[in-house]
C-alpha positions in Angstrom: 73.5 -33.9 85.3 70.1 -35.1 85.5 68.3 -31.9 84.4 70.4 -31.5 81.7 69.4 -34.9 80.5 66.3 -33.9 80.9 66.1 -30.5 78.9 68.1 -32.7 75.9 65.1 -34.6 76.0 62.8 -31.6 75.7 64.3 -30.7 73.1 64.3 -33.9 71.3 60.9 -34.0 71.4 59.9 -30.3 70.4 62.1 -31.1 67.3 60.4 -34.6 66.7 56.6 -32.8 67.2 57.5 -30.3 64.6 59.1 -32.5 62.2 56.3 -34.9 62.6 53.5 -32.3 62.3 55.1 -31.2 58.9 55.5 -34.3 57.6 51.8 -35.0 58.4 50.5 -31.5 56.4 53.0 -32.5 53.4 51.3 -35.9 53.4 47.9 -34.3 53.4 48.2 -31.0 51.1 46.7 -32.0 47.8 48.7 -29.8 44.6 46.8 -27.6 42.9 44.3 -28.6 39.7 45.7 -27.4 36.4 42.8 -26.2 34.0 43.3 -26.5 30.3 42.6 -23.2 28.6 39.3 -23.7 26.5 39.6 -22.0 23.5 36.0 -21.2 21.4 35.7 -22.4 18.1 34.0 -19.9 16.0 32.5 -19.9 11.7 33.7 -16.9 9.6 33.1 -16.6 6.0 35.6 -14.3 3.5 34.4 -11.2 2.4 33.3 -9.9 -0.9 32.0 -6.2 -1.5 30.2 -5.9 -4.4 26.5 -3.7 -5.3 23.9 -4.6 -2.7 20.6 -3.7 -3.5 18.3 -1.5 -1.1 15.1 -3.0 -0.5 12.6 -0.9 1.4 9.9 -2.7 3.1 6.8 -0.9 3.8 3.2 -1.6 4.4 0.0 -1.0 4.0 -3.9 -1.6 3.2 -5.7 -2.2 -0.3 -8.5 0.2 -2.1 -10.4 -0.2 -4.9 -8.8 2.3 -7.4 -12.4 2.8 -9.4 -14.9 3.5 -6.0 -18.5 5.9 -6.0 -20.5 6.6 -3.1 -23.6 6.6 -4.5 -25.8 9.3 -4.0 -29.6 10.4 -4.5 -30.3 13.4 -7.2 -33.9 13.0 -7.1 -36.3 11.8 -4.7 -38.7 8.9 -5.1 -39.6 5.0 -4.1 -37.1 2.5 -5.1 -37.6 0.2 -7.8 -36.8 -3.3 -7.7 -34.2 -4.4 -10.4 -33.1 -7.3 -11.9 -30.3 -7.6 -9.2 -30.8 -7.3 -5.8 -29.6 -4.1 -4.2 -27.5 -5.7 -1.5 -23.7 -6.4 -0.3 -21.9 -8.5 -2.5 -23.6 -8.4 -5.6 -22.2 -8.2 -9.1 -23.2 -5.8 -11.5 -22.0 -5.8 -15.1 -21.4 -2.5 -16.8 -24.2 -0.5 -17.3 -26.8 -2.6 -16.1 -29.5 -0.5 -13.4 -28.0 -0.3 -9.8 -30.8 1.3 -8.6 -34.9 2.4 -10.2 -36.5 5.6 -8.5 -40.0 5.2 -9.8 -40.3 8.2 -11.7 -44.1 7.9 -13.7 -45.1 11.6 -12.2 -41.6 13.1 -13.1 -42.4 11.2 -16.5 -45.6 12.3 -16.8 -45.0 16.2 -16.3 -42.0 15.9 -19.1 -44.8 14.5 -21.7 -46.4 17.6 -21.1 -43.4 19.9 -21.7 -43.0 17.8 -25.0 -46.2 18.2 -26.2 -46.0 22.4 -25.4 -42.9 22.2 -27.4 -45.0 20.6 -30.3 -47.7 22.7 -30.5 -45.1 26.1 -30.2 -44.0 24.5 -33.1 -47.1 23.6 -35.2 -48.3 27.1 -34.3 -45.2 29.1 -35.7 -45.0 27.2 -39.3 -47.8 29.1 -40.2 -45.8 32.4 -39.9 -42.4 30.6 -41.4 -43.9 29.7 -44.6 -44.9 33.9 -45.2 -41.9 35.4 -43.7 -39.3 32.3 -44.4 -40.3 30.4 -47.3 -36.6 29.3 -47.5 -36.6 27.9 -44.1 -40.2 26.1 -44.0 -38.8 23.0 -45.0 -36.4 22.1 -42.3 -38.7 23.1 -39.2 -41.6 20.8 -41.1 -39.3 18.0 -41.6 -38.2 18.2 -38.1 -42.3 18.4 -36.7 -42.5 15.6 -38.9 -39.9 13.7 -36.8 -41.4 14.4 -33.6 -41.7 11.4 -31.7 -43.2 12.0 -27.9 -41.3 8.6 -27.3 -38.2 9.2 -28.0 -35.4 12.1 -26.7 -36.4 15.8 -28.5 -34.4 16.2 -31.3 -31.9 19.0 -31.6 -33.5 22.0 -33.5 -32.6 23.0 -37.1 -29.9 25.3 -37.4 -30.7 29.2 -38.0 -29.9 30.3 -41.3 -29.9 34.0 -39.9 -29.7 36.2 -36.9 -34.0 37.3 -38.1 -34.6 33.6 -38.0 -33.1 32.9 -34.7 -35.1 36.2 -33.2 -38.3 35.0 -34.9 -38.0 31.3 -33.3 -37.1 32.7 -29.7 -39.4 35.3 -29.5 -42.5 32.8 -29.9 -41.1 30.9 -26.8 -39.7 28.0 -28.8 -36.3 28.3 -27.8 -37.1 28.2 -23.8 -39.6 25.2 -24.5 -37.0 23.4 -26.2 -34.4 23.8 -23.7 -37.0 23.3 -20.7 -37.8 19.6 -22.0 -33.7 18.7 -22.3 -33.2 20.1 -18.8 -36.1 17.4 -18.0 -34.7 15.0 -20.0 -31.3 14.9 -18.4 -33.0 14.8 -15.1 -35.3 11.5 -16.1 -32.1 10.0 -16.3 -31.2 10.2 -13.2 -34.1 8.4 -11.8 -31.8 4.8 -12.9 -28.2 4.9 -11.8 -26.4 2.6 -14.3 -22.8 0.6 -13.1 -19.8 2.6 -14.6 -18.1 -0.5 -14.9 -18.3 -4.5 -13.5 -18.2 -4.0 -9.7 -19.3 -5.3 -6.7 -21.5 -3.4 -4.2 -20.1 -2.9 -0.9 -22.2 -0.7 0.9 -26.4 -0.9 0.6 -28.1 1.7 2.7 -31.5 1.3 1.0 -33.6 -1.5 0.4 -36.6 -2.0 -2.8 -39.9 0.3 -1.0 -37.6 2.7 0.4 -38.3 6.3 -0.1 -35.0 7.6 -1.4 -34.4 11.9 -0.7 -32.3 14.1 -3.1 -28.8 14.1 -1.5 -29.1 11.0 0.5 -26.6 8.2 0.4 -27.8 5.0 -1.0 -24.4 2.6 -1.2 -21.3 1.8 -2.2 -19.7 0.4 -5.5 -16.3 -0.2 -6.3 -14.3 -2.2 -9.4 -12.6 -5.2 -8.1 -9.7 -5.9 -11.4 -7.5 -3.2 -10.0 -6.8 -2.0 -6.3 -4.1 1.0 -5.2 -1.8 0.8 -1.8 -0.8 3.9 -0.1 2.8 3.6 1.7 4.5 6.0 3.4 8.9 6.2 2.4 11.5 8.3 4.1 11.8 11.2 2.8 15.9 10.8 1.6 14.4 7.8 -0.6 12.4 10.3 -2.4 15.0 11.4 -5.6 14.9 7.2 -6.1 10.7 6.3 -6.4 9.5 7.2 -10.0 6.4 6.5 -11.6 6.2 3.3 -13.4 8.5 1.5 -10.9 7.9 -2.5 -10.4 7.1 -3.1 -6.9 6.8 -6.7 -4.9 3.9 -7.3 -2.7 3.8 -10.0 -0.4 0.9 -11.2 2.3 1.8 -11.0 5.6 2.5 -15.0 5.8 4.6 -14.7 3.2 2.9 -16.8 1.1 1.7 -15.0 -2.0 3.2 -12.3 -3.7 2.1 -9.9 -6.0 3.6 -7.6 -9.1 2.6 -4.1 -8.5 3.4 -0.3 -9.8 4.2 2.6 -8.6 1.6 5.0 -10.3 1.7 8.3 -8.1 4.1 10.4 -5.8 3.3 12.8 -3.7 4.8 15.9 -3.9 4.3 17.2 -0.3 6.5 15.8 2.6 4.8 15.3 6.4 5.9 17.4 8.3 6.2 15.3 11.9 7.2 11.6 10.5 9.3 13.1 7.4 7.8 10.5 4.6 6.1 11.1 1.5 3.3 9.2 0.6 3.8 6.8 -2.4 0.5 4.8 -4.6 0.9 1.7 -6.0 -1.3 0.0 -8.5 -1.7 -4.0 -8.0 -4.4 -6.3 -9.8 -5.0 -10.0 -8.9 -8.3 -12.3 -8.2 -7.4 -12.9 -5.2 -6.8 -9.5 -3.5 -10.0 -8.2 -1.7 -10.1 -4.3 -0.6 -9.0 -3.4 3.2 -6.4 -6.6 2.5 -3.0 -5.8 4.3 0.2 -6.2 2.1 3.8 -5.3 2.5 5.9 -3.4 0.1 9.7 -4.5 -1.0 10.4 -1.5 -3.3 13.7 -1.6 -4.8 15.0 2.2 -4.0 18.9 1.9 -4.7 22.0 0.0 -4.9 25.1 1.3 -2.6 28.4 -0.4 -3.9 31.5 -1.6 -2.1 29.3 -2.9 0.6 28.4 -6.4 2.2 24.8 -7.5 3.8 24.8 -9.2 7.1 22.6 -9.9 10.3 21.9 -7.0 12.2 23.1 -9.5 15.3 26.6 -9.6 14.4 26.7 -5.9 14.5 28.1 -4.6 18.0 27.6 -0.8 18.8 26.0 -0.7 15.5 29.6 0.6 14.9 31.9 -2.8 14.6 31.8 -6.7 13.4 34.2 -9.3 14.5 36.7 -10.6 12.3 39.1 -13.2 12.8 43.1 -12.0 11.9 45.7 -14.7 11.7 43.1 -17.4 11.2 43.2 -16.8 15.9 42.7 -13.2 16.9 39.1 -12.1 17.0 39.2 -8.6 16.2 36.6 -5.7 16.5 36.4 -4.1 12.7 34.8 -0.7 12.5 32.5 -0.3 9.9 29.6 1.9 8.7 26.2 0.9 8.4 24.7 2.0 5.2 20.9 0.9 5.9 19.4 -1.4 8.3 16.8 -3.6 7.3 14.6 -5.5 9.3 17.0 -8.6 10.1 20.0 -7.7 8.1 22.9 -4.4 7.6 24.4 -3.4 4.9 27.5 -2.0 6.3 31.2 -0.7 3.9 34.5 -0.3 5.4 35.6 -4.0 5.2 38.3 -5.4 2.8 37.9 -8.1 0.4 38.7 -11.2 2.2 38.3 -10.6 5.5 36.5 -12.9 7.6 34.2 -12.1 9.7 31.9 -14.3 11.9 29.0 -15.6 10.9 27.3 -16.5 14.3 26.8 -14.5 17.7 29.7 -14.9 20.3 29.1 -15.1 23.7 31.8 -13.0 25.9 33.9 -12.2 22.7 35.7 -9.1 23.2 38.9 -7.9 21.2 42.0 -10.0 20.7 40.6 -13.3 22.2 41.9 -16.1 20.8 39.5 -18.4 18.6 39.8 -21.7 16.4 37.8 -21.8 13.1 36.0 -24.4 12.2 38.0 -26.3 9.1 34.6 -27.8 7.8 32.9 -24.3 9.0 29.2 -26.0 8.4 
């Protein structure tokens, strides 16, 4: 009896040590946290195709469209001027760049002159017996002769005996001798070929200048030229006498320029054809950088929007059913340096106008009623 009292008792308290110990976890099991779904709230804005403009931007430096390198023809010690030969002086148009002193050159043309003169005096003899007709005009011209002043041209020949007669006494050669010495006197002064500035000044006043030698640099400073190199499928599109905005590189001044040239020959390795434009302003300097927005076409049934909204370069989000964000496939017409213009969306569609972190197709989105 007593051991089956016992083993009741056993049992009893097995059964109260489990109930117990479950009671205990029930007591001390916390229930699960329930998380509210967060759902993003995201700006879209409806679309509208229409004609987008294609604005190419290139770059590139300025030079002076009117530029000579100035060269030596004769050789000599420089001359000072009125203005001194140096960097960054003005010079109107034809006023003396630069004076080779040129007194023996001078010298030995007085002498040809005065040959050509006396070839003269000592052949109207002979003209007055053999061409009474023609004595006249060869004295009025001798009459003329001025050793100051540029030969005049010689009286026209009346006949084919005349113009034999003349030539054979060696007036002829003397007279074209003196205009080839003329026109190389003249070259002793180099004149401006138009209001410049001088860039370059290789020689100073005492310097002995050398036929062929480089002496400077002069360039016109009303109208500069920019070469830029366009893609090769934009070629049909740039014409002469298109208007072209330049811009600095801050963007803070911009200028109205023209396309003047195109060149006809494509490189070969980069594909791009060289394009000039013309630009004038006070304030542009030569070797100035500027960029290029040159208005090549308009594509239409096609929207413009940040290249960062663009995934794949293939797709923008959209937002269907004013909830499901939804991965559009479009075609990118032309990319531009922050912006796309892409076609294949519909009128009215909204797409997103700011990046998404984690979006991904068919996630649920709010949009923003005020969508500021």
């Amino acid at each position: 009896m007593r051991k089956i009292i016992l083993a009741v008792l056993g049992l009893l308290t097995i059964a109260g040590a489990v109930f117990l110990g479950n009671y205990l976890v029930k007591k001390n099991k916390k229930p699960a946290p329930k998380f509210k779904k967060a759902i993003k709230t995201v700006f879209v804005k409806p679309v509208i195709n229409k004609e987008v403009p294609i604005v190419i931007s290139v770059s590139g430096n300025l030079i002076a469209k009117n530029k000579i390198a100035l060269f030596s023809e004769v050789q000599g010690v420089l001359k000072p001027t009125n203005n001194a030969f140096k960097i960054g002086t003005v010079f109107n148009k034809g006023e003396v760049l630069l004076s080779v002193d040129s007194n023996e050159f001078y010298a030995g043309l007085q002498s040809q002159k005065n040959n050509l003169y006396n070839l003269i005096t000592g052949v109207l003899p002979d003209i007055r017996l053999d061409y009474p007709l023609e004595f006249k005009k060869w004295d009025t011209y001798l009459r003329a002769f001025s050793m100051d002043k540029t030969v005049a041209k010689l009286p026209e020949f009346s006949s084919t005996k005349e113009k034999y007669f003349i030539s054979g006494r060696g007036v002829l050669s003397a007279y074209y001798n003196v205009k080839n010495l003329e026109a190389r006197l003249v070259k002793y002064k180099i004149r401006a070929p138009f209001r410049g500035v001088l860039t370059e000044a290789l020689v100073t006043t005492g310097s002995l200048v050398r036929a062929g030698q480089k002496l400077g640099e002069f360039i016109d400073t009303n109208v500069y030229e920019m070469e830029v190199a366009m893609n090769i499928k934009f070629a049909d599109l740039l014409k002469k006498g298109n208007i072209v905005e330049l811009t600095n590189l801050e963007k803070t001044k911009s200028y109205k320029g023209k396309v003047v040239r195109v060149n006809g020959k494509v490189d070969q390795v980069s594909q791009t054809i060289k394009v000039y434009i013309d630009v004038a302003h006070k304030d542009l300097k030569e070797g100035m950088f500027l960029e290029a927005n040159i208005l090549a076409k308009s594509i239409p049934n096609t929207i413009e929007v940040s290249r960062k909204l663009l995934v794949d370069n293939t797709g923008l989000y959209t937002v269907k059913h004013d909830s499901i964000l939804t991965l559009t496939k479009v075609t990118p017409v032309y990319f531009g340096e922050n912006t796309v213009v892409v076609k294949g969306l519909k009128n009215n569609d909204k797409i997103i106008t700011q990046t998404l972190p984690g979006a991904f197709n068919g996630m649920i989105v709010n949009i923003d009623k005020n969508n500021k």
